[in-house]
C-alpha positions in Angstrom: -40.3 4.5 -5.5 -43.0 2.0 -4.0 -40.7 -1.2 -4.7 -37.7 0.3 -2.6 -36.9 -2.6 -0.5 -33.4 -0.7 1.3 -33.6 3.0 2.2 -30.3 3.7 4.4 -30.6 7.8 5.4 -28.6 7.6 8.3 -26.2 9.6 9.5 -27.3 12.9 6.7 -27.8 15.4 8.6 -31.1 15.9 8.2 -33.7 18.0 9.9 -37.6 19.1 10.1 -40.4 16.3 10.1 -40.5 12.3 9.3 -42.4 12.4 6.2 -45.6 10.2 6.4 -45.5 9.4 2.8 -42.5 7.0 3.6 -45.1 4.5 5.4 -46.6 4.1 1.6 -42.9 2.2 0.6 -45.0 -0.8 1.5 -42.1 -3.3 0.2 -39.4 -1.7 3.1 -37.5 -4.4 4.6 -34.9 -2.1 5.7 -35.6 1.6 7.3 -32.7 3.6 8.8 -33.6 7.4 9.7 -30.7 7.1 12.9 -28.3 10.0 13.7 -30.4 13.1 12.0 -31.6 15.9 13.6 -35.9 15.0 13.3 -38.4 16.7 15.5 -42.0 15.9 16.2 -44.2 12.3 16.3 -43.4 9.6 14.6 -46.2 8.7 12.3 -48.7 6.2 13.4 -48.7 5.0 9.3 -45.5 3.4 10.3 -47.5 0.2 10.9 -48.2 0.1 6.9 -44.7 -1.1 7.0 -45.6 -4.6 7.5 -42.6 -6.1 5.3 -39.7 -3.6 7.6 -37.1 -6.6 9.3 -35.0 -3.9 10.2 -36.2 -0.5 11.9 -33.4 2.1 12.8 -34.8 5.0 14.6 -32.1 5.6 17.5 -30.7 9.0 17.7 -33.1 10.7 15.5 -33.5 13.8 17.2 -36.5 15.0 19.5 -39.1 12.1 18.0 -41.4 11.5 20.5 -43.7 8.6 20.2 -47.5 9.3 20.0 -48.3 5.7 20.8 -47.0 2.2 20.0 -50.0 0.1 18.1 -48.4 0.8 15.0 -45.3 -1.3 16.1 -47.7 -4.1 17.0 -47.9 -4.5 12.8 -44.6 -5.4 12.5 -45.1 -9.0 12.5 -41.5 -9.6 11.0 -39.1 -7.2 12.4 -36.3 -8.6 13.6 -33.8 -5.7 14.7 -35.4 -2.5 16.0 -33.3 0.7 17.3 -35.3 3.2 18.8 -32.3 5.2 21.4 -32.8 8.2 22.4 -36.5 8.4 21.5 -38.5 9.0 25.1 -41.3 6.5 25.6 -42.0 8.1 29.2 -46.1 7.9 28.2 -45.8 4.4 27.0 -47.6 2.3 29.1 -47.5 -1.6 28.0 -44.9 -1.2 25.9 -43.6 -4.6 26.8 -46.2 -6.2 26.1 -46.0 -4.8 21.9 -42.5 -5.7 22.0 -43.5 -9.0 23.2 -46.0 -9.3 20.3 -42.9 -8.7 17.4 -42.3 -12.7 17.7 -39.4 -12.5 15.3 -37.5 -9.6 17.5 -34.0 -10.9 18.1 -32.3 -7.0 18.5 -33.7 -4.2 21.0 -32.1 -1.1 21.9 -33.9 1.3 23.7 -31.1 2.9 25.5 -32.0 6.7 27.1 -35.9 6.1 26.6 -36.8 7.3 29.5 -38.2 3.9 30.5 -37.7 4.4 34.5 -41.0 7.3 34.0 -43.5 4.2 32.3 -46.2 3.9 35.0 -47.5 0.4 33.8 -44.6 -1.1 32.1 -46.3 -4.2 31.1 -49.8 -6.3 31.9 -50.5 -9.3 33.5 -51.3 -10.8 30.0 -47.2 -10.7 29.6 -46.9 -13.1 32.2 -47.2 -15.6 29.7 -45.4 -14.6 27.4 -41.4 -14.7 26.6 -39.4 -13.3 23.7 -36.4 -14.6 21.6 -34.8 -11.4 22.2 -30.4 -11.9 21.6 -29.1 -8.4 22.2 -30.8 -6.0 24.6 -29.5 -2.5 25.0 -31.9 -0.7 27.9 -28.8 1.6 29.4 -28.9 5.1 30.6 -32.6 4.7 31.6 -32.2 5.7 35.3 -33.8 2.2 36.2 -33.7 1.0 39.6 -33.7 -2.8 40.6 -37.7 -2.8 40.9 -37.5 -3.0 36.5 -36.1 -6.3 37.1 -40.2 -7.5 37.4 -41.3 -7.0 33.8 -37.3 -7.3 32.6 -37.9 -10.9 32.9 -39.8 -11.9 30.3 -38.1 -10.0 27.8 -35.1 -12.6 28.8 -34.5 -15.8 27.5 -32.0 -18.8 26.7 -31.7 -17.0 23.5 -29.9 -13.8 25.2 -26.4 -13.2 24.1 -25.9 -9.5 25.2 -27.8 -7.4 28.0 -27.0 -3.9 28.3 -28.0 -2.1 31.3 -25.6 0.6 32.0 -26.2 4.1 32.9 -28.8 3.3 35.3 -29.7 3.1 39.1 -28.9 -1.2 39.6 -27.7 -2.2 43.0 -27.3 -5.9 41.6 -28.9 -8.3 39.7 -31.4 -11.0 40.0 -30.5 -14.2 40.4 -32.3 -15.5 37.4 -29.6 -13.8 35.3 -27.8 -16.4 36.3 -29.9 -19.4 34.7 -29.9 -17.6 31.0 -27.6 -20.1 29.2 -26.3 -17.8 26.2 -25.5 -14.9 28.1 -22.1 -14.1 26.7 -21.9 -10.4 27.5 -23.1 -8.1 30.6 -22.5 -4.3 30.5 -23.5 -2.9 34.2 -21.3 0.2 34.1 -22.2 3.4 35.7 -24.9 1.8 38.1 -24.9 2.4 42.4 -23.8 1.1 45.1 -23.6 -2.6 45.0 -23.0 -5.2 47.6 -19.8 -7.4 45.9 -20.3 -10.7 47.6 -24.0 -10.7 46.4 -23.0 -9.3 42.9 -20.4 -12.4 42.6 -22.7 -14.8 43.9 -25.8 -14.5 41.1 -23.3 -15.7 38.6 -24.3 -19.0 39.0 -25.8 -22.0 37.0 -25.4 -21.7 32.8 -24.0 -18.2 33.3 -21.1 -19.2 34.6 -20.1 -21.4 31.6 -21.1 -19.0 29.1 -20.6 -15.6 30.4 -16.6 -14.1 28.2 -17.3 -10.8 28.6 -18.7 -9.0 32.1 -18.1 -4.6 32.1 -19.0 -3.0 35.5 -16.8 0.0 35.2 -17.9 2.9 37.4 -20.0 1.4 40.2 -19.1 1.5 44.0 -19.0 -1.8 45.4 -19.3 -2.4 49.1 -17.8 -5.7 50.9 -15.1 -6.1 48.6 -12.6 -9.0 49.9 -9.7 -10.2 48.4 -10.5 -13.9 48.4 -13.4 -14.0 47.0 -14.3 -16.5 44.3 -15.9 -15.8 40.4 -17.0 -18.9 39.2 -17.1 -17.4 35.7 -14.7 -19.9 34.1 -14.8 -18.6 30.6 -14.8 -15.3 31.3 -12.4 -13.5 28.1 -12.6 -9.6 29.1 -13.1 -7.9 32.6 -13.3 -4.6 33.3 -14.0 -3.2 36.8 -12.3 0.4 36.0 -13.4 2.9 39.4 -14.8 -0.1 41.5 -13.8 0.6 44.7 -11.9 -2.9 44.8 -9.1 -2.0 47.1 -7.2 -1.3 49.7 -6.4 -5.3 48.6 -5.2 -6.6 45.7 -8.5 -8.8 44.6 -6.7 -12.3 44.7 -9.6 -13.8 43.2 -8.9 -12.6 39.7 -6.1 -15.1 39.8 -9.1 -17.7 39.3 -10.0 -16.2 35.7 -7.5 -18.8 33.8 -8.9 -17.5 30.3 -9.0 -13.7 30.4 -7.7 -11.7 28.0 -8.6 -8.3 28.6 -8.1 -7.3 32.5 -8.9 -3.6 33.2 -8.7 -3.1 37.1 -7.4 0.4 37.4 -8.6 3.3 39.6 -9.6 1.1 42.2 -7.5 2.5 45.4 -5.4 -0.6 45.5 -2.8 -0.4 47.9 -1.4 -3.6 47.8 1.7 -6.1 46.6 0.9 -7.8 43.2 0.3 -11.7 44.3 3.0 -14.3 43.5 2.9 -15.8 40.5 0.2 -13.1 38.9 2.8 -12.0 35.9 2.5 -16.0 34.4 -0.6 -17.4 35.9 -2.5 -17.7 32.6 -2.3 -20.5 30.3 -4.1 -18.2 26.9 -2.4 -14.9 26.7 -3.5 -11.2 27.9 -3.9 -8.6 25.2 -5.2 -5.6 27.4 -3.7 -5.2 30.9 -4.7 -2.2 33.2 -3.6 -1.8 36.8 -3.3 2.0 36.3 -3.8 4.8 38.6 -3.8 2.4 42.0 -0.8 1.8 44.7 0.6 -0.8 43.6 3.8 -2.0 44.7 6.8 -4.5 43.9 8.7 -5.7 40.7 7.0 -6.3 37.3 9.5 -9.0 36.6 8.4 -10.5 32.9 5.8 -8.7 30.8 5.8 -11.2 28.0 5.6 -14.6 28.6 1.5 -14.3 28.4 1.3 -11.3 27.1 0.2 -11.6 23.1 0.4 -10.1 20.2 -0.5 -6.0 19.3 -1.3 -5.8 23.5 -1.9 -3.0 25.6 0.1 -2.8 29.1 -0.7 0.1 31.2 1.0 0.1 34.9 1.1 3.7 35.1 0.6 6.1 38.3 1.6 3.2 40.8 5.1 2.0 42.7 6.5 -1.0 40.8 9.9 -0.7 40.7 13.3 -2.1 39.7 14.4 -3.2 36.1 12.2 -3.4 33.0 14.0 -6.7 31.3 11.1 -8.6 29.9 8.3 -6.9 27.4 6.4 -8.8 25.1 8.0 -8.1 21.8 4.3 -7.6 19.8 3.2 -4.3 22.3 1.1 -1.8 20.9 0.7 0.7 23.9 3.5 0.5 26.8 2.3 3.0 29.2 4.9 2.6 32.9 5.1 6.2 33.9 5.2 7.7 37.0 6.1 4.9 38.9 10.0 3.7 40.5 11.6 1.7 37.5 15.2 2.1 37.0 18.0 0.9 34.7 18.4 1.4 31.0 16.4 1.2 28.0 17.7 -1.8 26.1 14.7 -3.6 26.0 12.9 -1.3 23.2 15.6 -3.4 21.0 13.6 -6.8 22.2 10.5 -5.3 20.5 9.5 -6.5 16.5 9.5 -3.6 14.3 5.9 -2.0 13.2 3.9 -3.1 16.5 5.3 -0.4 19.3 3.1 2.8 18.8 3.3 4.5 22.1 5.6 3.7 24.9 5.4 6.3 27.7 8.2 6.2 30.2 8.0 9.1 31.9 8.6 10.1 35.8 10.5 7.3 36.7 14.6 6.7 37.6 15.5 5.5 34.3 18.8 6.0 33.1 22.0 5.4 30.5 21.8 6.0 26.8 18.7 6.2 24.4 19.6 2.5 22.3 20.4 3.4 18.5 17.7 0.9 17.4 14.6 2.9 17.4 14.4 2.7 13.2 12.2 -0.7 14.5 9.4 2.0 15.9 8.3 3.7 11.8 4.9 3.5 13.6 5.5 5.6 16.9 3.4 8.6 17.4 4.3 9.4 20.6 7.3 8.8 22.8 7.7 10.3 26.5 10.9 10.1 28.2 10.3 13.2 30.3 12.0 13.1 34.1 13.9 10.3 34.2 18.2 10.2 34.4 18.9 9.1 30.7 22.0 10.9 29.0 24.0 10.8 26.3 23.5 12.4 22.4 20.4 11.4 20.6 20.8 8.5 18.4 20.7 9.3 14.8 18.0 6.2 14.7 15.6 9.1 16.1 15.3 10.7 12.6 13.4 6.8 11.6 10.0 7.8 13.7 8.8 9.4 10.5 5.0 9.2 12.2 6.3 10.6 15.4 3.7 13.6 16.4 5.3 14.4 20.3 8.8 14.1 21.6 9.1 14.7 25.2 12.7 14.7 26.3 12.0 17.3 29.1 14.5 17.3 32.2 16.9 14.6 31.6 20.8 14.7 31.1 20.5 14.5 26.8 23.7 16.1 26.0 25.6 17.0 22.5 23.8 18.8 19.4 20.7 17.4 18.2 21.3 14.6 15.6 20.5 16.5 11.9 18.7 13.1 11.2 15.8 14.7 13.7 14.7 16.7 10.8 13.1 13.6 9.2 10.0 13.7 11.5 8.4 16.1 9.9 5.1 14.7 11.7 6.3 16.8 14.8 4.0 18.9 16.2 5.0 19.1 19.7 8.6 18.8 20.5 10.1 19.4 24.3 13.8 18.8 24.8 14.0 21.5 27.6 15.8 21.1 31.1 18.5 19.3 29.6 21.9 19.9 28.1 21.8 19.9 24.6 24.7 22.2 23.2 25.5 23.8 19.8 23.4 26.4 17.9 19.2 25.7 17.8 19.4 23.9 14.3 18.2 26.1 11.1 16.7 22.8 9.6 13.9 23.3 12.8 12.2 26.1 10.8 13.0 24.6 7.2 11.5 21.0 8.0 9.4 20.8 11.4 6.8 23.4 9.4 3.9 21.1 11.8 5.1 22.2 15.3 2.9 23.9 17.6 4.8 23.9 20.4 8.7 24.4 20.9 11.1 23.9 24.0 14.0 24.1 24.4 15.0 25.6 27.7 17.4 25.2 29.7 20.0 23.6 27.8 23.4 24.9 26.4 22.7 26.0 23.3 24.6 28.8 21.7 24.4 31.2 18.7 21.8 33.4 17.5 17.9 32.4 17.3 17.8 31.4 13.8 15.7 33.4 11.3 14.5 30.3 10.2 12.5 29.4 13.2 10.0 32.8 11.7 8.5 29.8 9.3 7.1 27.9 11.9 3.4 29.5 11.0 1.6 26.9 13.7 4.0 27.6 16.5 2.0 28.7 19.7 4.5 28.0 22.3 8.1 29.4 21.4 10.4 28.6 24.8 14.0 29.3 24.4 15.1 30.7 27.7 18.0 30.0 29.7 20.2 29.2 27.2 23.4 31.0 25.9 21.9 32.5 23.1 23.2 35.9 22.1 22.5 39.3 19.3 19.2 40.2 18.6 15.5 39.2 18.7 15.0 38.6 14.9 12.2 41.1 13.9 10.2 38.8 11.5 8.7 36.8 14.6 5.4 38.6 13.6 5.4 35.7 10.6 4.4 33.2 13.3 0.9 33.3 12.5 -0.8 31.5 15.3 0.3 34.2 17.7 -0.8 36.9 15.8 -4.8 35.4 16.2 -7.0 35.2 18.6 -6.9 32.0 20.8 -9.0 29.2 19.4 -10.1 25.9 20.4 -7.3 23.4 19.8 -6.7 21.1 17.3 -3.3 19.3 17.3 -2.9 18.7 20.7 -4.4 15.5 21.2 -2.2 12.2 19.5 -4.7 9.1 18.8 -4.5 5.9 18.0 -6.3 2.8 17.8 -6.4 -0.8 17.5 -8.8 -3.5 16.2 -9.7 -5.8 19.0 -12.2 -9.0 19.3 -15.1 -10.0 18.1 -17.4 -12.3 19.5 -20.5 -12.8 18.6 -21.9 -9.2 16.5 -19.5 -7.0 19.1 -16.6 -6.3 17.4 -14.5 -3.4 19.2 -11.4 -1.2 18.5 -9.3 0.0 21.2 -8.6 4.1 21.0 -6.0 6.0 22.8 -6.0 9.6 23.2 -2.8 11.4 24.7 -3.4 14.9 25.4 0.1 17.1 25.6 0.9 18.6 28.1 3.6 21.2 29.3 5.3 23.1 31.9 4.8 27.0 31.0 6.1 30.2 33.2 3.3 31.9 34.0 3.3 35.1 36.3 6.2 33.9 37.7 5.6 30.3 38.7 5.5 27.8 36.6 2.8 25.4 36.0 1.8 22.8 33.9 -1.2 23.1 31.3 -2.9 19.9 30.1 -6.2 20.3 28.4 -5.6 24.0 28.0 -2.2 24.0 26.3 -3.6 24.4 22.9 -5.1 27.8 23.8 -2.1 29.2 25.3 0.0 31.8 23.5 3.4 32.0 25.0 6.7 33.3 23.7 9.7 32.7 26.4 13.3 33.9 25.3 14.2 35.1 28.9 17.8 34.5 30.6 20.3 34.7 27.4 22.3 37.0 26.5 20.2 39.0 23.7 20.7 42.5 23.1 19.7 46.0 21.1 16.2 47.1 20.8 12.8 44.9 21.6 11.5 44.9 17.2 8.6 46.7 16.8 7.0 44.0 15.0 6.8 41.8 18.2 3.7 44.6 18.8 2.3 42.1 15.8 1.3 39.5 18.3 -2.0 40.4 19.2 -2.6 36.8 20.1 0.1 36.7 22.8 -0.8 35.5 26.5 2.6 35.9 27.7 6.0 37.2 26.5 9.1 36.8 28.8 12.1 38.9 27.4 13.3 38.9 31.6 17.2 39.0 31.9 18.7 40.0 28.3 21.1 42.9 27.8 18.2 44.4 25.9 18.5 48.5 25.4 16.2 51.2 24.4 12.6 52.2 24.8 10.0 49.4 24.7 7.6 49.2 22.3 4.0 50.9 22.5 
């Protein structure tokens, strides 16, 4: 095939050797060998590929490089991906790349670059590429690369990628590049803050939209600080070590739209005027997992459309009144709100796709008006003070995967429109008090669920024979209820107890959302909720998270059951723990 001009094999699984007879496809402009599983050198007849723009070697395996000349051919590459592929033994290798004139994409992320003796000559002094997009992260570099980093940096740099390395700053001629519109520093060392603010300086300052410096420690923090980055769109300074202030300075940022300062041992009072202080509107907000105190008083006047608001693990408190009616992801748990729940009815129908509530002081009635969330996944009311039946609107979250209802004051029988979420795979309505008989239509139409609770409620009746269908159900928790006759024999038909523990599969709920582009990035927001639940186990109970999907736990303790244990519970072979603990049970117990 000598006239192939496109040869896309990426991503196919394939092993062994590079084949050297691909360097006689002499009319290539486009290779891609990425994301296989390739051992050995790659061949030096590359460099017979003199026609290749585009060369996409990253993740290929355990390639090693033999030695670069053959990349000095490449006269008119213009995009070159070579991640993952070690070029420890590569001395000079700055200067080839400086000898591919045309090169505006690099990425040599995880190279091993920081074990290159002799990065570069002193020919490269005079040299500079039109490099736009350079990806050099997880390199273990320390701030001595800056040196021959230089000249691989120009006015033509849009992107620089340097996380996953050793940086305790950077240079101050960063500052001078005047197309710079993205910097990714995350996962670097200890930095001092004041000088990290102060090298954004010059044409930087104007063009920098998008700075990431997630998971560094910074030292010398203060809150009034001042970023002179006046077009800065996205920030995110996740595990910074920003606190025990809140950093005032952010207040300064007019244009951002995506603000992610959580973990950052913030012990503070959100500043006046912070909920409204910018003119364009936020689409990502995280202040999660910080100390945070005081009222969030109006999510939605800058808020925009399909936006993410996370406030969770802090100590805001009072009244939630204002949301922005176009949220995606609402996320307020564990935190001091009270009052009711009317405003979910403020929100436009098909945006709201996971609000999670939990461990707060809400209270009053579940509003009948959630037929406006057909998109909802999840939904996490757990330990709050809400009461009242279920609204029959509940049986409209037709993509709901996880309820969580656990330890509230939900009274009544369970609305029969509930059966309509047939998406349910985890359902907890435990600690509550529910009344009536545990509905037959649980076993004929909830055939997904893995996990059942429904402890310590009021529910009456006999366990019905129905709930034997449940084939997927790992966690079975009906104690403390009122439940009376016998345990039904055909228990042994719940499949997933009868095998061996496995790893789990349908206890993690995700979604995701297109975000913005800008320039060639173009990203997608994912969330992941993992369930979680709390499980007797030798006597005390405690809560598995990651782990719940391998526990096998049947619970029918504290009713009133009576006659023999069945024989066929002896089935189970996958069981971790059965509780059959205060029942009138009689007879001999099973072998």
């Amino acid at each position: 095939m000598i006239r192939l001009r496109y040869l896309h094999l990426g991503s196919k699984h394939l092993n062994g050797t590079i084949l050297r007879s691909i360097s006689s496809l002499t009319e290539l402009r486009h290779l891609d060998l990425s994301d296989n599983s390739v051992y050995g050198i790659i061949p030096l007849e590359f460099g017979n590929l003199t026609n290749l723009q585009v060369l996409n070697l990253g993740s290929l395996g355990t390639c090693r490089v033999g030695n670069l000349e053959w990349l000095s051919h490449l006269s008119h590459l213009e995009a070159l991906d070579m991640h993952g592929i070690s070029l420890a033994k590569q001395n000079y290798w700055v200067d080839v790349i400086l000898n591919i004139r045309k090169l505006s994409f690099l990425s040599l992320g995880g190279c091993e670059l920081s074990q290159v003796m002799y990065p570069y000559s002193s020919s490269f002094l005079n040299s500079s590429s039109l490099i736009e997009y350079l990806f050099l992260g997880n390199n273990n570099l320390n701030s001595s690369m800056y040196g021959w980093l230089f000249p691989l940096t120009s006015n033509k740099l849009r992107i620089l990628e340097l996380s996953g390395n050793l940086l305790d700053g950077i240079p101050k001629y960063l500052a001078s590049l005047c197309s710079l519109e993205i910097l990714l520093f995350d996962n670097n060392s200890v930095v001092k803050f004041p000088d990290f603010l102060n090298n954004f300086s010059g044409c930087t300052s104007l063009t920098l939209q998008a700075l990431f410096v997630r998971h560094n420690r910074f030292i010398g923090t203060r809150s009034n600080e001042t970023l002179t980055l006046k077009n800065l769109a996205t920030l995110d300074m996740t595990s910074c070590n920003l606190g025990p202030y809140f950093p005032r300075w952010i207040q300064t940022l007019k244009n951002l739209s995506y603000l992610d300062i959580g973990n950052n041992g913030i012990s503070d009072t959100i500043p006046p005027g912070f909920w409204d202080m910018w003119p364009s509107q936020l689409r990502y907000l995280n202040l999660s997992s910080n100390n945070i105190s005081g009222k969030a008083s109006d999510l939605s006047s800058n808020i925009g459309s399909t936006s993410w608001i996370d406030l969770s693990s802090n100590k805001f408190y009072g009244p939630i009144t204002n949301i922005s009616s176009t949220v995606a992801l609402l996320d307020l748990s564990r935190n001091k709100f009270y009052g009711g729940l009317s405003f979910l009815c403020q929100i436009v129908p098909g945006f709201l796709v996971v609000p999670y509530l939990s461990h707060n002081f809400l209270s009053g009635q579940l509003p009948d008006c959630l037929w406006c969330f057909k998109e909802l996944i999840v939904l996490n009311l757990e330990d709050n003070n809400l009461s009242g039946r279920l609204p029959t609107s509940v049986g409209s979250l037709i993509k709901l995967e996880a309820l969580y209802l656990y330890e509230n004051n939900f009274s009544g029988e369970l609305p029969l429109s509930l059966k309509n979420c047939k998406s349910l795979s985890f359902l907890n309505l435990g600690a509550n008090k529910f009344s009536g008989n545990v509905p037959v239509w649980i076993g004929e139409n909830l055939s997904r669920l893995y996990v059942l609770i429904l402890k310590s409620n009021k529910f009456i009746g006999t366990i019905p024979l129905k709930l034997c269908q449940l084939a997927n159900l790992q966690i079975l928790d009906l104690s403390m209820n009122n439940l009376h006759g016998t345990i039904p024999s055909c228990l042994d038909n719940l499949t997933d107890m009868v095998q061996a523990a496995s790893l789990p599969t349908h206890n993690v709920h995700s979604s995701s959302f297109e975000w913005f582009s800008s320039g060639v990035l173009y990203a997608k927001l994912y969330n992941d909720y993992v369930d979680h639940a709390t499980i007797e186990w030798k006597g005390d109970e405690r809560e598995f998270i990651s782990n719940l999907g391998l526990l096998k736990s049947n619970d029918l303790s504290s009713n009133n059951l009576t006659e023999q244990i069945p024989n066929e519970l002896t089935n189970l072979y996958g069981l971790r723990a059965l509780n059959l603990s205060k029942n009138g049970l009689l007879g001999e117990i099973p072998d």
